[in-house]
C-alpha positions as a Markdown table, in Angstrom:
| # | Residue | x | y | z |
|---|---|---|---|---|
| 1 | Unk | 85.2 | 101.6 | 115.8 |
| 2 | Unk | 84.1 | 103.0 | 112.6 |
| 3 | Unk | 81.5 | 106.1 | 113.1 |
| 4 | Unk | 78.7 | 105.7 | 110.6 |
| 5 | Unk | 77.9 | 108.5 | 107.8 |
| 6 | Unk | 75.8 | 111.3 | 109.6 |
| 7 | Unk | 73.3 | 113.5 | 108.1 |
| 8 | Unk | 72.1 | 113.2 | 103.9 |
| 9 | Unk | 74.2 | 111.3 | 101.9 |
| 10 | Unk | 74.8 | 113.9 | 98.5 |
| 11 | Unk | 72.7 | 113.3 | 95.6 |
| 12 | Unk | 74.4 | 114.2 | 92.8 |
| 13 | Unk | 78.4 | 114.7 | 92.2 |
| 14 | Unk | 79.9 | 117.6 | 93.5 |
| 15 | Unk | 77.0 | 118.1 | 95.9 |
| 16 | Unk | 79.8 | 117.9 | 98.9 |
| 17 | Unk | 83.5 | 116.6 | 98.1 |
| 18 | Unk | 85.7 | 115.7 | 101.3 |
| 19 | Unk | 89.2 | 116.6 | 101.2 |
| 20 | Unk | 92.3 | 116.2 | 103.0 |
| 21 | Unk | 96.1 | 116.3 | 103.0 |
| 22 | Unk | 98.4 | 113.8 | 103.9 |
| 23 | Unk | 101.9 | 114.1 | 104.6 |
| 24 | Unk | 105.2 | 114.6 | 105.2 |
| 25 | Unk | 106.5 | 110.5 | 105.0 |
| 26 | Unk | 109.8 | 109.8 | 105.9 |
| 27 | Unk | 111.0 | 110.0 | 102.5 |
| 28 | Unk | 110.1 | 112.0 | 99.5 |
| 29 | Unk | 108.3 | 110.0 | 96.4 |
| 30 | Unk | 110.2 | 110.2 | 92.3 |
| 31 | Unk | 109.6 | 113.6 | 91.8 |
| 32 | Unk | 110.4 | 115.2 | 95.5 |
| 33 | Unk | 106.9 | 115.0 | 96.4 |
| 34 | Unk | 106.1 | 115.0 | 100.2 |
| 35 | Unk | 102.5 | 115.1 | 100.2 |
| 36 | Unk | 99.1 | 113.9 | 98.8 |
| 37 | Unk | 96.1 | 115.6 | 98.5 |
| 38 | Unk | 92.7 | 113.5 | 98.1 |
| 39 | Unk | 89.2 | 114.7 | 97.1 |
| 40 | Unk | 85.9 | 112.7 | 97.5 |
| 41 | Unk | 82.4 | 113.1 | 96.3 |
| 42 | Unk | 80.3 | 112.1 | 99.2 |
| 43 | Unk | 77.3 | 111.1 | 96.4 |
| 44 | Unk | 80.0 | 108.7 | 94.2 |
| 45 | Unk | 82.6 | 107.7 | 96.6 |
| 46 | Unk | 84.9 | 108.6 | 93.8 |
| 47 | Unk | 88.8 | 109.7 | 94.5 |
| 48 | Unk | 90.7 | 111.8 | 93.2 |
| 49 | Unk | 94.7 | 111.9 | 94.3 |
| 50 | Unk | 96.9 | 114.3 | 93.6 |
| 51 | Unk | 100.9 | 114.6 | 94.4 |
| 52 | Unk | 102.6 | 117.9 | 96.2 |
| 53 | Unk | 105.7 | 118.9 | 97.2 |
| 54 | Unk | 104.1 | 121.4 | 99.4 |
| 55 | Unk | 101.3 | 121.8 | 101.2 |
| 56 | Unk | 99.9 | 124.6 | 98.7 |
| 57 | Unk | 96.6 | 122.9 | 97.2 |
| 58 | Unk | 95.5 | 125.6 | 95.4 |
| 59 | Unk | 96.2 | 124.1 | 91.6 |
| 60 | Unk | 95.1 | 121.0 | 92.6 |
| 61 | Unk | 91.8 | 121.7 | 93.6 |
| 62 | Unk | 91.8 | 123.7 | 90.2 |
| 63 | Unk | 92.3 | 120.7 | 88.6 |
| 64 | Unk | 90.0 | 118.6 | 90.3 |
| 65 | Unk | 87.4 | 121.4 | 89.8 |
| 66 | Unk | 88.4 | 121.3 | 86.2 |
| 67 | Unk | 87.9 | 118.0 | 85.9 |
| 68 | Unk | 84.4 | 117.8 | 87.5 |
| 69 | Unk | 83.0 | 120.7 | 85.4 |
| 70 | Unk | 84.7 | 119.4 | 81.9 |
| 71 | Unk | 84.2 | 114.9 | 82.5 |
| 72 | Unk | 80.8 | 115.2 | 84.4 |
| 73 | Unk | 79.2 | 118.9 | 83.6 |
| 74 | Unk | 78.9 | 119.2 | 87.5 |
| 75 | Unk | 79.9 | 122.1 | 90.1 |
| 76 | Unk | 81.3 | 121.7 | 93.2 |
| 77 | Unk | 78.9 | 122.8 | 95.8 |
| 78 | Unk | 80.0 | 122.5 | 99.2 |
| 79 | Unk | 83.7 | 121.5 | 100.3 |
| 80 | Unk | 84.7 | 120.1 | 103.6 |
| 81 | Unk | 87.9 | 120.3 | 104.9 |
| 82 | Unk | 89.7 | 120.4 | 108.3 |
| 83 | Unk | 91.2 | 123.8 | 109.5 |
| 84 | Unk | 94.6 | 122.9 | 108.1 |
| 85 | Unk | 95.8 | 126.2 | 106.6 |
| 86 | Unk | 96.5 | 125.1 | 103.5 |
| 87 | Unk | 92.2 | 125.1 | 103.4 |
| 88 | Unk | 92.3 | 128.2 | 104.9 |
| 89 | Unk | 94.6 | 130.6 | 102.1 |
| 90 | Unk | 93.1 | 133.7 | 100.8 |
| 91 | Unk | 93.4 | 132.6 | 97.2 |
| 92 | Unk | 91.2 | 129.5 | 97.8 |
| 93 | Unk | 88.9 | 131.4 | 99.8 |
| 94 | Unk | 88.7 | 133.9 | 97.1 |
| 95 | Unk | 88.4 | 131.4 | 94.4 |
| 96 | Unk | 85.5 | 129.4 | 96.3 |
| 97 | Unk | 83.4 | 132.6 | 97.2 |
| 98 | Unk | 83.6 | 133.3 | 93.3 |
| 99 | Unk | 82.5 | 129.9 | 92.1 |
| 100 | Unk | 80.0 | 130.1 | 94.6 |
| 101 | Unk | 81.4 | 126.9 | 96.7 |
| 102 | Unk | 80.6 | 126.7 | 100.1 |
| 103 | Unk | 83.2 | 125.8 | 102.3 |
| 104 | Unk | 83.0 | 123.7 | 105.5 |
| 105 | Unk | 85.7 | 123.5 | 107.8 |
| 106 | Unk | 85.7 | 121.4 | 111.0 |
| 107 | Unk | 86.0 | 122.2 | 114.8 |
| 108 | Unk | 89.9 | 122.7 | 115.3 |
| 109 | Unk | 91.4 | 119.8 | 116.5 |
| 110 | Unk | 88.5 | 117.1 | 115.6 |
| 111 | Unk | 89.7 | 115.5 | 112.7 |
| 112 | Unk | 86.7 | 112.7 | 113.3 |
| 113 | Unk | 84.7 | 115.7 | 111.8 |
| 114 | Unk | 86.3 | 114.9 | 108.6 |
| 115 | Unk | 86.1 | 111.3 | 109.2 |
| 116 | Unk | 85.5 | 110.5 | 105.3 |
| 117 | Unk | 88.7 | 112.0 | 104.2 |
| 118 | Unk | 90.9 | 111.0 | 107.7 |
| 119 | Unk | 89.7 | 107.3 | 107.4 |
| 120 | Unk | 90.4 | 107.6 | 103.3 |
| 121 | Unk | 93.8 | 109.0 | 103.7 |
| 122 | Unk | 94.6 | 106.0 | 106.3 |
| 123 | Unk | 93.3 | 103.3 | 104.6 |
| 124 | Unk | 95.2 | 104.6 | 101.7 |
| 125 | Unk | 98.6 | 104.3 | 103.2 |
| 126 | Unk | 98.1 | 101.1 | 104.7 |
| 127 | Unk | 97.5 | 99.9 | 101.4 |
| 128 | Unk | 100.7 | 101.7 | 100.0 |
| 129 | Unk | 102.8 | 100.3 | 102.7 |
| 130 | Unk | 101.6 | 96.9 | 102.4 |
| 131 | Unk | 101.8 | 96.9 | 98.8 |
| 132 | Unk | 105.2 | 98.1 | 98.9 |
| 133 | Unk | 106.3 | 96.2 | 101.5 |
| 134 | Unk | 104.7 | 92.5 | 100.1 |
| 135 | Unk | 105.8 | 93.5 | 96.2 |
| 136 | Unk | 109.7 | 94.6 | 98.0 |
| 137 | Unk | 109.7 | 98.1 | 96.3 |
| 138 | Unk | 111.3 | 101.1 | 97.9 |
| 139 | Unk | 109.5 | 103.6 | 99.6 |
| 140 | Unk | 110.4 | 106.6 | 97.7 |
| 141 | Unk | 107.6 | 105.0 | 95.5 |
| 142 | Unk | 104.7 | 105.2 | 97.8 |
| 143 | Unk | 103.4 | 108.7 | 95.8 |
| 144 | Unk | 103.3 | 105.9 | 92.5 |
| 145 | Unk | 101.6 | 103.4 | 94.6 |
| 146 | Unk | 99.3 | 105.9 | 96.5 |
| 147 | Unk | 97.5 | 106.3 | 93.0 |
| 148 | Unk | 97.4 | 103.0 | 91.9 |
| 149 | Unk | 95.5 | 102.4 | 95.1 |
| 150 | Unk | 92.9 | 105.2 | 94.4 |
| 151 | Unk | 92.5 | 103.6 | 90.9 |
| 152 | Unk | 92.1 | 100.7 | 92.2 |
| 153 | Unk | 89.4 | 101.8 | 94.6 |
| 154 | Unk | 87.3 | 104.2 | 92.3 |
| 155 | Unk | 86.7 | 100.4 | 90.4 |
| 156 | Unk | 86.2 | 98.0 | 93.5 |
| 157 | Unk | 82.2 | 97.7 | 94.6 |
| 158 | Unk | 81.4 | 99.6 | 98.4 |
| 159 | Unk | 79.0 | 98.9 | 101.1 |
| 160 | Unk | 78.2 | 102.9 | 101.1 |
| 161 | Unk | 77.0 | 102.4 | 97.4 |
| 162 | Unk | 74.7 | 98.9 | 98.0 |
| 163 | Unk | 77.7 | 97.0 | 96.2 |
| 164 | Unk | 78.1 | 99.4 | 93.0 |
| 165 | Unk | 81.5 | 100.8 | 92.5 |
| 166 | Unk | 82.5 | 104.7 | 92.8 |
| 167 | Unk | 83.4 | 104.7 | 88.6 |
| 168 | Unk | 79.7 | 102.9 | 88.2 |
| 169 | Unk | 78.0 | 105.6 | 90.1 |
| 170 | Unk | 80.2 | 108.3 | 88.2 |
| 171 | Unk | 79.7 | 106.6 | 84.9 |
| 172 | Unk | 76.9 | 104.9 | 84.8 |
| 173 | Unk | 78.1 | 101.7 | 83.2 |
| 174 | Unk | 80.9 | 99.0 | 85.1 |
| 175 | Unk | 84.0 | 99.4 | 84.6 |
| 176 | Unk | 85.6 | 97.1 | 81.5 |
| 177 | Unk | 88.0 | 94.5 | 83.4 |
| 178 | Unk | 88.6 | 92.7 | 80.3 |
| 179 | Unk | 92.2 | 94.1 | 80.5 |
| 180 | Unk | 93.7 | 92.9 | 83.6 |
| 181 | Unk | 95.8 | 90.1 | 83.9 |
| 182 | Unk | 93.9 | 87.1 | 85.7 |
């Protein structure tokens, strides 16, 4: 059963981004990387991915952050995590309380508090698998595969966003699908 969104939906990017890690697979992607970190803006439904061969986050949410405040002039405002400790390091804390991010962190052990990034991160890699499985790649490309999925997602239309698609709320245009191959 799929629990519906609870509380205000965001109004404007940044206003909350959902996060989560994913990982160790059985086998490492190209590159040695073992996990995957995602961010989503609860206003957009826009994903972000980013590769790791640790669990340390810290430059990837730097990025992300980066990218938010250069591509959409936006802050980051509030983000919600689970009590993994990789969300819990003093140099993120640190870094938040300076940029004036709040930081919300679930109830240890209830990972259906962060039910946007959990049911993300499995959808995700059921995609992955299936895609790697139907298209008979090996699995040490599933870190390749995990972003083309994101992509792929950020352009397809969602229920949460009456039918628009997260790069339409983001950019305010459709995306141009002149390129792909029919």
């Amino acid at each position: 059963m799929v629990k519906e969104h609870e509380g205000e939906w965001a109004t404007m990017f940044g206003q909350e981004i959902w996060s989560d890690v994913w990982g160790p697979p059985q086998v490492p992607s190209l590159g040695g990387r073992k996990y995957f970190i995602s961010f989503t803006d609860d206003y957009s439904w826009w994903t972000m991915i980013f590769l790791l061969q640790t669990k340390d986050i810290f430059e990837a949410y730097k990025t992300f952050e980066a990218w938010v405040e250069t591509h959409l002039e936006a802050g980051i405002a509030c983000l919600h995590s689970d009590r993994g400790g990789e969300y819990m390091s003093k140099e993120l804390i640190m870094h938040l309380n300076k940029k004036g991010t709040a930081c919300k962190l679930t109830v240890h052990d209830t990972p259906e508090e962060n039910g946007v990034s959990e049911c993300l991160n499995h959808t995700l890699i059921e995609k992955v698998w299936a895609m790697l499985w139907a298209a008979g790649l090996p699995h040490n490309l599933w870190g390749e595969a995990v972003l083309h999925v994101a992509y792929l997602k950020n352009w397809m239309s969602t229920k949460a966003l009456n039918g628009r698609t997260p790069y339409e709320a983001v950019n305010g245009r459709l995306p141009d699908l002149c390129g792909l191959p029919e």
